[in-house]
C-alpha positions in Angstrom: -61.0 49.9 -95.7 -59.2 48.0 -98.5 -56.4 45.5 -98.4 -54.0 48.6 -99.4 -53.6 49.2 -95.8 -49.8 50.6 -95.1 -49.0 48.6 -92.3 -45.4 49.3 -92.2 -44.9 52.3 -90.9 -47.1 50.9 -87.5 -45.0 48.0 -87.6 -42.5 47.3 -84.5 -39.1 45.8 -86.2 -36.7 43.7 -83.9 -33.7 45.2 -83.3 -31.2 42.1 -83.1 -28.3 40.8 -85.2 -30.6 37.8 -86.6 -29.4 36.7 -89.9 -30.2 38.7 -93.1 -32.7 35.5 -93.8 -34.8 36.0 -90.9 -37.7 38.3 -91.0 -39.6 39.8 -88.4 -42.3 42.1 -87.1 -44.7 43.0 -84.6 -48.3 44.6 -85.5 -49.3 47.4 -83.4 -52.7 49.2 -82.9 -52.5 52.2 -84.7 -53.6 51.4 -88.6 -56.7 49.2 -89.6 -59.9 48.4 -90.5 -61.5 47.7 -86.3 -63.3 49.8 -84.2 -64.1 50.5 -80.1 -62.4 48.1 -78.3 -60.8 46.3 -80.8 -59.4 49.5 -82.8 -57.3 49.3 -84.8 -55.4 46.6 -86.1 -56.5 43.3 -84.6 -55.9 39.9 -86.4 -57.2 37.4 -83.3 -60.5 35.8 -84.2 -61.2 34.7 -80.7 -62.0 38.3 -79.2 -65.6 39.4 -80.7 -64.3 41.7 -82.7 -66.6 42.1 -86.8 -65.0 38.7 -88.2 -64.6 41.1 -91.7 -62.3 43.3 -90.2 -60.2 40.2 -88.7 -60.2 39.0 -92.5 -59.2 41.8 -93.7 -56.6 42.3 -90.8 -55.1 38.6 -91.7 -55.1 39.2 -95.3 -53.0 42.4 -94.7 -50.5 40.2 -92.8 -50.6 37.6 -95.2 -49.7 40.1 -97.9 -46.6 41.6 -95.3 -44.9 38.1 -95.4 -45.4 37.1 -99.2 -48.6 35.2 -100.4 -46.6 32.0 -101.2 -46.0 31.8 -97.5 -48.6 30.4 -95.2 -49.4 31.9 -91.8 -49.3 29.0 -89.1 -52.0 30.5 -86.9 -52.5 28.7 -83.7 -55.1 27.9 -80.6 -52.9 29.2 -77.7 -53.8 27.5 -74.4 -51.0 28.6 -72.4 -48.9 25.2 -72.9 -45.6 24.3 -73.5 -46.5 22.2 -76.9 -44.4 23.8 -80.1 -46.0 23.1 -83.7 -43.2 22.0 -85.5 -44.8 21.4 -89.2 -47.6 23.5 -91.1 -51.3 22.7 -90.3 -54.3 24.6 -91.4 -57.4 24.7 -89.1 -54.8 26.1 -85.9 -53.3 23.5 -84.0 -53.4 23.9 -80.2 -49.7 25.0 -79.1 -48.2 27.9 -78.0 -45.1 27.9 -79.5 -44.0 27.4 -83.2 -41.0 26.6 -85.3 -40.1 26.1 -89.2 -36.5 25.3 -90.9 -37.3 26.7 -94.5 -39.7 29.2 -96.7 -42.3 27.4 -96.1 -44.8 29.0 -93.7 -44.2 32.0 -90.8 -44.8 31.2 -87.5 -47.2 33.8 -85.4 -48.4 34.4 -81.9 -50.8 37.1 -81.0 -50.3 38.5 -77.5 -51.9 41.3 -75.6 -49.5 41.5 -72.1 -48.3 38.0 -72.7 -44.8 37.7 -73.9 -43.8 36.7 -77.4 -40.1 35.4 -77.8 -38.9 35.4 -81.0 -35.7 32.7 -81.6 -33.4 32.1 -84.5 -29.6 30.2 -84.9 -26.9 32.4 -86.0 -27.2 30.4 -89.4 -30.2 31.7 -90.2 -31.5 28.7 -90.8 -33.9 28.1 -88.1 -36.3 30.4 -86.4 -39.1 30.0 -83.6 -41.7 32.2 -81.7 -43.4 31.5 -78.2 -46.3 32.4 -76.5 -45.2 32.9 -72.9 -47.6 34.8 -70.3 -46.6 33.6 -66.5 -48.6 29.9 -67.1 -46.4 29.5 -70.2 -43.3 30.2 -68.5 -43.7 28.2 -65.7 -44.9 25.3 -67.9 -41.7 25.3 -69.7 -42.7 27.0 -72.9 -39.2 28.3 -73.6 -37.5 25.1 -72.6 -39.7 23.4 -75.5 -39.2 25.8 -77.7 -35.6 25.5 -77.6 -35.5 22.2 -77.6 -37.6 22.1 -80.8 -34.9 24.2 -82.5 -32.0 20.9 -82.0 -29.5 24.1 -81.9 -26.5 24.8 -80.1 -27.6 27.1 -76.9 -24.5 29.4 -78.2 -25.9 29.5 -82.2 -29.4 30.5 -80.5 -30.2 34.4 -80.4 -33.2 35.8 -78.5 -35.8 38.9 -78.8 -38.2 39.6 -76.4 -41.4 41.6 -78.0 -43.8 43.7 -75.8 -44.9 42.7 -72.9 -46.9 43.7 -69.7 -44.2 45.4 -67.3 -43.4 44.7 -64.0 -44.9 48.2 -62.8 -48.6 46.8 -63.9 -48.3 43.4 -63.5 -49.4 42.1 -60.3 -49.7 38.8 -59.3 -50.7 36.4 -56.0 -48.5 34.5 -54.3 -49.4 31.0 -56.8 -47.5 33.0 -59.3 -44.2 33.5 -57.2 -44.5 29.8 -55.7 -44.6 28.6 -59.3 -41.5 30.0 -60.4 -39.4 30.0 -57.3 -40.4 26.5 -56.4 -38.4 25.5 -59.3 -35.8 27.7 -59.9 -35.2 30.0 -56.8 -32.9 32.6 -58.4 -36.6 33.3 -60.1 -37.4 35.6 -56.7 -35.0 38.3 -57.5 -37.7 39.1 -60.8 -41.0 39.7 -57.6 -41.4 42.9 -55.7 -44.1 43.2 -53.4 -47.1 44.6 -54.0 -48.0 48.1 -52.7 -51.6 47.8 -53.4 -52.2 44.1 -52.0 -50.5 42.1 -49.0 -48.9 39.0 -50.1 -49.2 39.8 -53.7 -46.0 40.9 -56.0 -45.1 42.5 -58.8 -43.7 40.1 -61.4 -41.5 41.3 -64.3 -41.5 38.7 -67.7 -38.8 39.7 -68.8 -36.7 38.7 -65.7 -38.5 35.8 -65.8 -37.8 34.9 -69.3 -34.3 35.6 -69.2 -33.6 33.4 -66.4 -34.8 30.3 -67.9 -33.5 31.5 -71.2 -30.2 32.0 -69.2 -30.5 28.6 -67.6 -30.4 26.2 -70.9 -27.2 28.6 -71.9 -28.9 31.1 -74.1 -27.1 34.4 -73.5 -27.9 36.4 -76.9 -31.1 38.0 -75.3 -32.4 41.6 -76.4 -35.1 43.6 -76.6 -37.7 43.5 -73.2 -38.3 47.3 -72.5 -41.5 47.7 -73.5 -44.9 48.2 -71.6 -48.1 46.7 -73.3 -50.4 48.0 -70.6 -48.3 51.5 -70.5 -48.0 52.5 -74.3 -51.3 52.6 -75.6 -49.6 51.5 -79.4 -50.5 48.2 -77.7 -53.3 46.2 -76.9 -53.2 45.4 -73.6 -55.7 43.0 -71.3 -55.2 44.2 -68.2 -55.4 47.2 -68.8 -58.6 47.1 -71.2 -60.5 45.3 -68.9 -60.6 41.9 -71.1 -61.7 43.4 -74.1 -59.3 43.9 -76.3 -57.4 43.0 -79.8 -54.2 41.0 -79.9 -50.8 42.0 -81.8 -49.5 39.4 -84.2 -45.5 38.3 -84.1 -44.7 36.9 -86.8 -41.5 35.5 -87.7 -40.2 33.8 -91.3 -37.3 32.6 -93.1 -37.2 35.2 -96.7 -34.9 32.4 -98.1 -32.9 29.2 -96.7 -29.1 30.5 -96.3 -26.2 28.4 -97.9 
């Protein structure tokens, strides 16, 4: 398959009133080069799938954005650390953030969620790689902070995620979240397939730390990775899988 891939009709658009210069996307499964596990469209290098078909994957997305415009690629480790300038060779963090043309940030997620951030300027714009360790770690709170925006200027959309209806968890998860912030217990059903395990939902999750530093422009966060099979999804593959890319860019510094 050839870089004249059409991505964009596969591609999942945010809808949120972000700024005309802010520009973002999510890849989906459906169109590309991989096979098996890995079909169709995976851009992670870290998985086993054919290293060609990543290329070829990356170039495409590299092509999507403009070729003037660096992808800052990442090592995600499930931190709170946010990469705040460009740096080939991916830079261990799990959040990212850029103030001009310069280079998109990416995450690539397969039930984790990505949270894309930008200001109401359009002059700053962030994405994070938050999965439960991420969350509890403070990912968001670091991203934010990265941003030096007003919580008011700072809108918010959550990408897909694993849902609460698949994503079971033991009782470490809930005593991580609601030993810090106990509000966090109203986002934990229990489980009806193990004793003293829950349910967790993300995006509750999410929104109440998002929520707690003042961020109140929050949409998106209704989608299923492990239901819709547009998505790669880890739990539900067993491990083997690909990983979507969200990518997010400023197309031009506003005045």
């Amino acid at each position: 398959m050839s870089d004249a891939i059409d991505l964009r009709p596969t591609l999942l658009v945010p809808d949120w009133p972000a700024p005309s210069s802010v520009r973002a996307f999510v890849t989906t499964r459906e169109t590309g080069p991989s096979q098996g596990d890995f079909a169709a469209f995976n851009p992670a290098a870290h998985v086993g799938d054919n290293p060609d078909h990543v290329a070829l994957c990356r170039r495409r997305l590299q092509k999507e954005i403009g070729d003037d415009r660096p992808l800052l690629w990442l090592d995600q480790v499930h931190s709170a650390r946010v990469q705040q300038s460009f740096q080939e060779g991916a830079p261990q963090a799990d959040a990212s953030t850029v103030s001009s043309a310069d280079y998109a940030c990416v995450v690539l997620t397969a039930d984790c969620l990505p949270v894309l951030f930008c200001n109401r300027q359009g002059t700053q714009v962030a994405v994070a790689h938050a999965g439960w360790r991420g969350l509890a770690s403070g990912v968001l709170e670091a991203t934010v902070a990265a941003m030096n925006c007003a919580a008011d200027d700072i809108l918010v959309w959550l990408g897909p995620a694993i849902s609460n209806a698949q994503f079971e968890v033991g009782p470490e998860v809930f005593g991580a979240f609601v030993g810090a912030q106990p509000e966090s217990a109203e986002a934990f059903e229990h489980s009806p397939y193990r004793l003293n395990h829950y349910m967790a939902d993300l995006y509750r999750l999410a929104r109440f730390r998002l929520e707690a530093l003042g961020i109140h422009h929050i949409s998106g966060g209704h989608f299923c990775t492990a239901c819709e099979s547009r998505f790669y999804s880890y739990r539900r593959d067993s491990g083997r899988t690909g990983r979507m890319a969200s990518v997010i860019w400023l197309a031009e510094r506003s005045a």
